[in-house]
N, C-alpha and C positions, 0 to 999 in steps of 0.2 A: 495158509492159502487165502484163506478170508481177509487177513488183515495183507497181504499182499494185493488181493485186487481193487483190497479200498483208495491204498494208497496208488495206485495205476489210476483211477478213476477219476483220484483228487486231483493227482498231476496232467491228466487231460483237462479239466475243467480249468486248471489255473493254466497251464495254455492256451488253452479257448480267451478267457479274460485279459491276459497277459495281450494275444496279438489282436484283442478287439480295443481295450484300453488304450495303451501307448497309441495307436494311430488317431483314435478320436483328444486324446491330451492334446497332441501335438496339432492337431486341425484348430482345434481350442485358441493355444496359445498364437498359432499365424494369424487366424481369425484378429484375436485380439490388438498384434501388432498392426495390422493392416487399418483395423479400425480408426488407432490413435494415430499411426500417418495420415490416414485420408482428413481427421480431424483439422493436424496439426496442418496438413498444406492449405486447406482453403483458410486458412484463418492467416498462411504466411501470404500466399496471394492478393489475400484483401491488403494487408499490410503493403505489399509488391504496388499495388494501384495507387495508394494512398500515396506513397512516397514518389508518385512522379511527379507531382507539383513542385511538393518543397525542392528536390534536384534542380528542378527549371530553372527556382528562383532563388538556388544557392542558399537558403536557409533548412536545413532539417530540424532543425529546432521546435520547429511548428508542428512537427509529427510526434515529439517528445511527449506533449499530454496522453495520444491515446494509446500508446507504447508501455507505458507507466499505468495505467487505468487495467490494461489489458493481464501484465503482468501481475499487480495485485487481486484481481481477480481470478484467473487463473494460473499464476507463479509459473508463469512462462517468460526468461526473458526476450527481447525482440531487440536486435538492432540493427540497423542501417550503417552500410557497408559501402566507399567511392570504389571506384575504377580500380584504384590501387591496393583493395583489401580489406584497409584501416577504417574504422569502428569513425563514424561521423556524430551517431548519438545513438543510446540504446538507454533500455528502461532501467538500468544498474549499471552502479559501476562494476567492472574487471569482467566484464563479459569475455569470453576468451572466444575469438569468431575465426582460428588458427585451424582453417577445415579443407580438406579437401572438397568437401562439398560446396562451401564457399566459392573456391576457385573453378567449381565445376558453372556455379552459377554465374560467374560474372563471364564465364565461356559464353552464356548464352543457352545454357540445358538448364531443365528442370532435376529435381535430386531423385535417387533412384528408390524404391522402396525400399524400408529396413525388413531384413530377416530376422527369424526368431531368435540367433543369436545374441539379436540385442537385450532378450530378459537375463541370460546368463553374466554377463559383460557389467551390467551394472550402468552404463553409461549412458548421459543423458539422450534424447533425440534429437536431431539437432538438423532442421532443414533450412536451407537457403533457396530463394525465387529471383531470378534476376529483373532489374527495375530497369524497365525498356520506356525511352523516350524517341519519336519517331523511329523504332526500328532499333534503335542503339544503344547498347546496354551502358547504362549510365552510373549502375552500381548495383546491389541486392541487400533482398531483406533475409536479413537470421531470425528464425523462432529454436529457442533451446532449452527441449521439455522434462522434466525430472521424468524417470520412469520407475521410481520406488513405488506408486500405487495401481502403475502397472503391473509392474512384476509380484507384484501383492496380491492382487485379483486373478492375477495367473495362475500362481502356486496354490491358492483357496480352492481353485476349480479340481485342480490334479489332485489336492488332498482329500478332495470330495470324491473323485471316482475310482481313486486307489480304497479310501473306506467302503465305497459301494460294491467294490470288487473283494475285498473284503466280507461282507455280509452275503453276496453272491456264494462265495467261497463256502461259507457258511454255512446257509442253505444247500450247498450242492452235498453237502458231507450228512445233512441230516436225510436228504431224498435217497443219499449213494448208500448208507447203510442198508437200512433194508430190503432196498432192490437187492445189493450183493448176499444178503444172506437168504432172500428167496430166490435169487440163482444157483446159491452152492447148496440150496436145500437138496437135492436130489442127487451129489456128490457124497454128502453127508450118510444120508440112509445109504446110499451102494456102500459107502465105507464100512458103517458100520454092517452094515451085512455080510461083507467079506469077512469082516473081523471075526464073525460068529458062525459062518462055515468054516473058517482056518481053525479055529478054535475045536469043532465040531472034527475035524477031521483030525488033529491031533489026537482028543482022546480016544 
């Protein structure tokens, strides 16, 4: 009986853990994606402004320095994208700018926020800003961000509250002992009391 209620006690306690965990993981890792969207847009928007000159004046080339500056420092690539799609300049070559988000942008919308799906997926982030001159979408800017140190700092976090639920666990099994055996204390003596009038009454 004792070792029945302990384990009843455990399994409440790792469901208390269980459905308090998983919801704060997962707030965790939306948090975190959210964060590196919100980064990665204002840093394409800046790029989005910058690139209406060079459009005006038909060279983008001139945008190529801080595209390349930008990328090396934080190995993001960037590239500028015409009316028709196609890669005008970008900070590397074989940029692959084949998105729908692309084509969302040169619609004239901005790109929609990534879901957590995206740490599972592996796949890079990849926003596009349409580059508007009087009003008219002239072309758009790609930023296209690894997310392996994303999803790296993601999985640290959950490793860290799965061990903590862990030690929780832990804890709960050394407080759950001998509460459970100063509750069966009083089952105990009835028993053995019973034991010793049956006995008593046999002989």
């Amino acid at each position: 009986m004792r070792r029945r209620l302990l384990v009843t006690v455990m399994v409440l306690v790792a469901m208390v853990l269980v459905g308090l965990g998983v919801p704060l993981a997962v707030t965790g890792a939306r948090a975190a994606v959210q964060r590196e969207f919100v980064d990665r847009l204002s840093d394409t928007v800046r790029f989005a402004a910058l690139a209406q000159r060079p459009l005006v004046d038909a060279d983008a080339t001139t945008l190529l320095p801080e595209m390349q500056r930008y990328d090396q420092v934080y190995d993001v690539a960037v590239a500028l994208v015409g009316q028709d799609g196609r890669p005008l300049v970008s900070s590397r070559p074989g940029v692959d700018v084949d998105s729908d988000r692309v084509r969302v942008a040169l619609a004239g919308r901005r790109s929609e926020p990534y879901q957590i799906m995206l740490l599972w997926s592996g796949r890079p982030m990849l926003l596009a800003e349409p580059v508007l001159v009087d009003g008219e979408v002239r072309g758009a800017v790609v930023t296209i961000s690894p997310t392996t140190a994303l999803r790296r700092d993601v999985f640290a976090e959950c490793a860290a509250l799965f061990l903590g639920a862990l030690v929780m666990l832990g804890l709960a099994a050394m407080v759950a002992l001998p509460v459970v055996r100063w509750i069966l204390r009083p089952v105990w003596r009835l028993d053995s009391g019973l034991a010793r009038e049956i006995g008593r009454a046999h002989v």
